[in-house]
NUVEX-373579 format. One record per residue (C-alpha): residue number from 0; x, y, z. Coordinates in steps of 0.1 Angstrom, whole numbers, plus 2048, in hexadecimal, padded with zeros to 3 digits. Layout:
NODE  num    X    Y    Z
NODE  NUM    X    Y    Z
...
//
This chain:
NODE  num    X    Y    Z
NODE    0  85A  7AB  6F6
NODE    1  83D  79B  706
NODE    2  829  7A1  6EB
NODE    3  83F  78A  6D8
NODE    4  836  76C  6F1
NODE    5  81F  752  6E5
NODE    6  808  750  708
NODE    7  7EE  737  70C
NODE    8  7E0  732  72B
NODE    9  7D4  70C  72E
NODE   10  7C2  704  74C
NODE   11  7D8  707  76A
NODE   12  7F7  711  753
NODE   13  803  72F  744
NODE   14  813  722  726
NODE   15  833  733  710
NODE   16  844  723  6F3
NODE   17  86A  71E  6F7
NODE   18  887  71B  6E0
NODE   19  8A1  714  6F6
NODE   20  8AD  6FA  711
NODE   21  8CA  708  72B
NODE   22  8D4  70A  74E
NODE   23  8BB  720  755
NODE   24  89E  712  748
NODE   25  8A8  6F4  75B
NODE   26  8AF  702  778
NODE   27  88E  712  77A
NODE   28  882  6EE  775
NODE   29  895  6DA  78A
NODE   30  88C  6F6  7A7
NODE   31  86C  705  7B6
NODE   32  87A  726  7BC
NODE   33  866  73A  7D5
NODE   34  854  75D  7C4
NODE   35  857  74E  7A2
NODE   36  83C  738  78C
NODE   37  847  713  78E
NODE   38  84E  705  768
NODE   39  848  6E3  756
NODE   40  859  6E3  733
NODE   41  846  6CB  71A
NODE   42  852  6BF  6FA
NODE   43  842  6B4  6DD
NODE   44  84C  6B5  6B5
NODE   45  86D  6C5  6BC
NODE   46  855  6E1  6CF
NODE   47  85F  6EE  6F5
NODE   48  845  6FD  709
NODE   49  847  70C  72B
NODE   50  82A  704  745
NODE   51  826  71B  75D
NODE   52  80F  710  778
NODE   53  7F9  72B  785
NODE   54  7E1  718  79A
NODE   55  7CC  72B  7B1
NODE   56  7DC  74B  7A6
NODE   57  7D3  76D  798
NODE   58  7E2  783  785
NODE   59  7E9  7A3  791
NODE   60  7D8  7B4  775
NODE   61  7B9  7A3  77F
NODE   62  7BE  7AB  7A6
NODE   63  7C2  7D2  79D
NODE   64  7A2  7D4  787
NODE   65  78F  7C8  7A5
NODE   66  7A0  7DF  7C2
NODE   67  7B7  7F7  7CA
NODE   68  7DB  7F1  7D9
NODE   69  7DF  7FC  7FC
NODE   70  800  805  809
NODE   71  805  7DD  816
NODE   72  800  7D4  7F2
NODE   73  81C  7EF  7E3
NODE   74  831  7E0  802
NODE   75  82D  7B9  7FB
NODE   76  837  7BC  7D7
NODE   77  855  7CE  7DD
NODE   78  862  7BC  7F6
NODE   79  859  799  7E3
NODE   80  86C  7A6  7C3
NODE   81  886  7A9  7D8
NODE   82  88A  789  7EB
NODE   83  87F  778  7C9
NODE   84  8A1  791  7B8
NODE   85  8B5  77B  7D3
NODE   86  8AB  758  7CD
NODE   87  8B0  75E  7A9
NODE   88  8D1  765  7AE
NODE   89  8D3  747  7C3
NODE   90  8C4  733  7A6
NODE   91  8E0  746  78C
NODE   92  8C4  752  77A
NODE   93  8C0  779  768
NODE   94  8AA  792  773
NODE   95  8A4  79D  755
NODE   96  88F  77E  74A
NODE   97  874  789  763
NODE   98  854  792  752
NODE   99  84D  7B1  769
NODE  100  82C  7BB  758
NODE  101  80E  7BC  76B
NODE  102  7FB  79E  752
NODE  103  817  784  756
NODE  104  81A  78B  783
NODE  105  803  773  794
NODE  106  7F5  778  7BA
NODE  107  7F5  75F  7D5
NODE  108  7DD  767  7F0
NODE  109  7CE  785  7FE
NODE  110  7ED  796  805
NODE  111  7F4  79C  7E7
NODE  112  814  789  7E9
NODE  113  81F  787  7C2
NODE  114  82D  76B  7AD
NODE  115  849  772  78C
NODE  116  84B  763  76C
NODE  117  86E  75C  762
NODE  118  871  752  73C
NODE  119  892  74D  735
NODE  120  8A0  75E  718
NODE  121  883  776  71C
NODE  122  8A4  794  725
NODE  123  88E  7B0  72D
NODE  124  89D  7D3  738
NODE  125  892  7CC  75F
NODE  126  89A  7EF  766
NODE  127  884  7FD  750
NODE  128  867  7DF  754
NODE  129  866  7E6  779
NODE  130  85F  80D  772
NODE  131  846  808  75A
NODE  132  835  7F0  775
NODE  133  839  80B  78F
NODE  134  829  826  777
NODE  135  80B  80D  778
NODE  136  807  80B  79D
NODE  137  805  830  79B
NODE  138  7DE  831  790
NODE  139  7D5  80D  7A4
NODE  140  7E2  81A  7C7
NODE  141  7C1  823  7DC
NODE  142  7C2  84F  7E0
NODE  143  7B5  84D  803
NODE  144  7D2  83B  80B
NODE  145  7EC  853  80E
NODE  146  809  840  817
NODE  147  801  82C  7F7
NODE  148  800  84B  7E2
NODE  149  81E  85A  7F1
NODE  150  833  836  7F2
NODE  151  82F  830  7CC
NODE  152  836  84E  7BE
NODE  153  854  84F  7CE
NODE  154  859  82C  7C5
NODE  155  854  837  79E
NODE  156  868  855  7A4
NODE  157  886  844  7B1
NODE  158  881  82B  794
NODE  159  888  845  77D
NODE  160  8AD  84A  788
NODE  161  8C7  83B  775
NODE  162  8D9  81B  781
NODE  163  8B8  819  79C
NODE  164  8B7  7F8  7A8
NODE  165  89E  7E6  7C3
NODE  166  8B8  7F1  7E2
NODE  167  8AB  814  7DA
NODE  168  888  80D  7D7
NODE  169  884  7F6  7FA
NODE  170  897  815  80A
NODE  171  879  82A  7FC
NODE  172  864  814  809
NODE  173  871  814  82D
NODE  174  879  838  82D
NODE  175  857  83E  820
NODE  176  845  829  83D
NODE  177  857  839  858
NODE  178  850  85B  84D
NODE  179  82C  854  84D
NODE  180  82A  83E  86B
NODE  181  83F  85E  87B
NODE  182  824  876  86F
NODE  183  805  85B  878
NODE  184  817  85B  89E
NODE  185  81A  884  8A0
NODE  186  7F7  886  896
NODE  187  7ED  86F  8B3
NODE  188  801  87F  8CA
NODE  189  7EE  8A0  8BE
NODE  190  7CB  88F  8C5
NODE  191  7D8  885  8E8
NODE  192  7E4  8A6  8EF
NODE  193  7C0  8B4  8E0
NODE  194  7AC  89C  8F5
NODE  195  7BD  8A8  915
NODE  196  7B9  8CB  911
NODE  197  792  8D2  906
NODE  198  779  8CD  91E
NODE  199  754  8C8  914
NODE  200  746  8E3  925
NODE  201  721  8F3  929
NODE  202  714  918  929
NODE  203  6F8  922  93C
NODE  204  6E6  945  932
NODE  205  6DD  954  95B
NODE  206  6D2  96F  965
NODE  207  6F3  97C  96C
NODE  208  701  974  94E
NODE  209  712  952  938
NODE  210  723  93C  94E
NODE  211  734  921  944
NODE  212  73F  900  954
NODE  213  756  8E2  94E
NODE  214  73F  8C0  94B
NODE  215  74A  89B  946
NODE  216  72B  894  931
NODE  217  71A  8AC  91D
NODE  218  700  897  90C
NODE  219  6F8  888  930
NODE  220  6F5  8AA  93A
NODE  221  6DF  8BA  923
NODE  222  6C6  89F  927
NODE  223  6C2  8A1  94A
NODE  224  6BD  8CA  94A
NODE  225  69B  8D4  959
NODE  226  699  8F5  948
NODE  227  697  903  926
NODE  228  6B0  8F4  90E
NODE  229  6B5  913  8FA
NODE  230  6C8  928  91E
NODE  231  6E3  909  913
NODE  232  6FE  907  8FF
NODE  233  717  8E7  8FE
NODE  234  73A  8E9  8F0
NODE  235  765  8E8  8F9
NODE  236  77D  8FA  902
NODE  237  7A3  8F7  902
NODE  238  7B3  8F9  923
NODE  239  7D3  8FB  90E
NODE  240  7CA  91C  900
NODE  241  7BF  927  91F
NODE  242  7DC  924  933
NODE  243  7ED  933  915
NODE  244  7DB  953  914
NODE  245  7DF  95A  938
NODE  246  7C0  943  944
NODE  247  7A8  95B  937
NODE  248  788  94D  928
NODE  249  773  963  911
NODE  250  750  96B  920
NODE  251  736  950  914
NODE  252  751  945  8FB
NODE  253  73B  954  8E0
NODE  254  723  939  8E4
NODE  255  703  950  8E9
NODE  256  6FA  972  8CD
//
């Protein structure tokens, strides 16, 4: 379908030829309707034109060739679709003359906050144009970011489902971020607990044996020692497993052969 557009982009306009004049093409004139382009329609020889302005915008495809997404990214454009879905039922207007490919969605700022093209008459399969998006994200998200990885393939997987529609996928979004934020908070909880229960603690090769002592500063320690490094040994131990093991300590803790 898109390829069937005749696109010209014209300094601060992203231009597509028209052969119709209804309610919705006025109403997208007569209105600036937040999370889509705004549009002039020019005439000339019997001609229509849309002009799209696209000032100090981006398109996404550009964005993504320059950076990954981070999960904030995968976030803010599913939750602008979505308000953007509501005011174009507000408007009377048709999903399905969004353009959802990745060429024809401009970015505002540095949140990646996105921007639609509607072109009415376009009467795209939304469905299936907002999958075929989503499989896209799936080789721009950033792999070190997990939540990203794990948010849209879940996002693309939920896409897949007949009758899907963007209820399911902000549920995926905020089932997704609580399950992660739940993990990120155990996992802090676990470092906590860690930090309490190892001690840095010294051994000291004697005459009588290893002996080993709790210290609050190992490092200060070890340079203030007036005797041969090499008798020293510096590491932890976990209290935790002490008290679970009867509060018996192995001998030296294997720190000397």
């Amino acid at each position: 379908m898109i390829d069937k557009l005749s696109i010209i982009k014209q300094d601060n306009y992203l231009v597509l030829d028209c052969d119709r004049m209804d309610y919705k093409l006025r109403m997208l004139e007569a209105n600036r309707i937040p999370g889509l382009l705004p549009v002039e329609v020019h005439e000339a020889d019997d001609n229509k034109k849309l002009y799209y302005d696209i000032s100090s915008k981006e398109t996404f495809d550009s964005v993504v060739s320059t950076r990954t997404l981070q999960m904030d990214d995968i976030r803010n454009l599913v939750f602008s679709l979505n308000r953007t879905l509501k005011k174009i039922d507000d408007y009377l207007l048709d999903a399905a003359d969004l353009i959802l490919d990745r060429r024809y969605i401009y970015i505002s700022g540095d949140r990646l906050e996105p921007v639609f093209c509607c072109y009415p008459g376009y009467g795209g399969d939304f469905q299936s144009g907002l999958s075929s998006l989503l499989q896209d994200l799936l080789g721009m998200v950033d792999s070190n970011d997990r939540s990203a990885v794990v948010s849209t393939y879940a996002l693309y997987q939920a896409s897949l489902k007949p009758g899907y529609g963007i209820s399911d996928l902000i549920r995926v979004i905020n089932t997704n971020t609580a399950e992660i934020e739940s993990e990120k908070k155990k996992t802090s909880e676990e470092a906590v607990q860690y930090k309490d229960d190892v001690v840095e603690v010294v051994s000291v090769k004697t005459a009588g044996g290893i002996k080993t002592e709790e210290i609050d500063d190992a490092d200060e320690l070890y340079t203030s020692l007036n005797a041969d490094p090499r008798k020293y040994h510096f590491g932890s131990r976990n209290r935790r497993q002490e008290e679970d093991s009867g509060g018996k300590r192995k001998k030296g803790l294997g720190l000397f052969r």
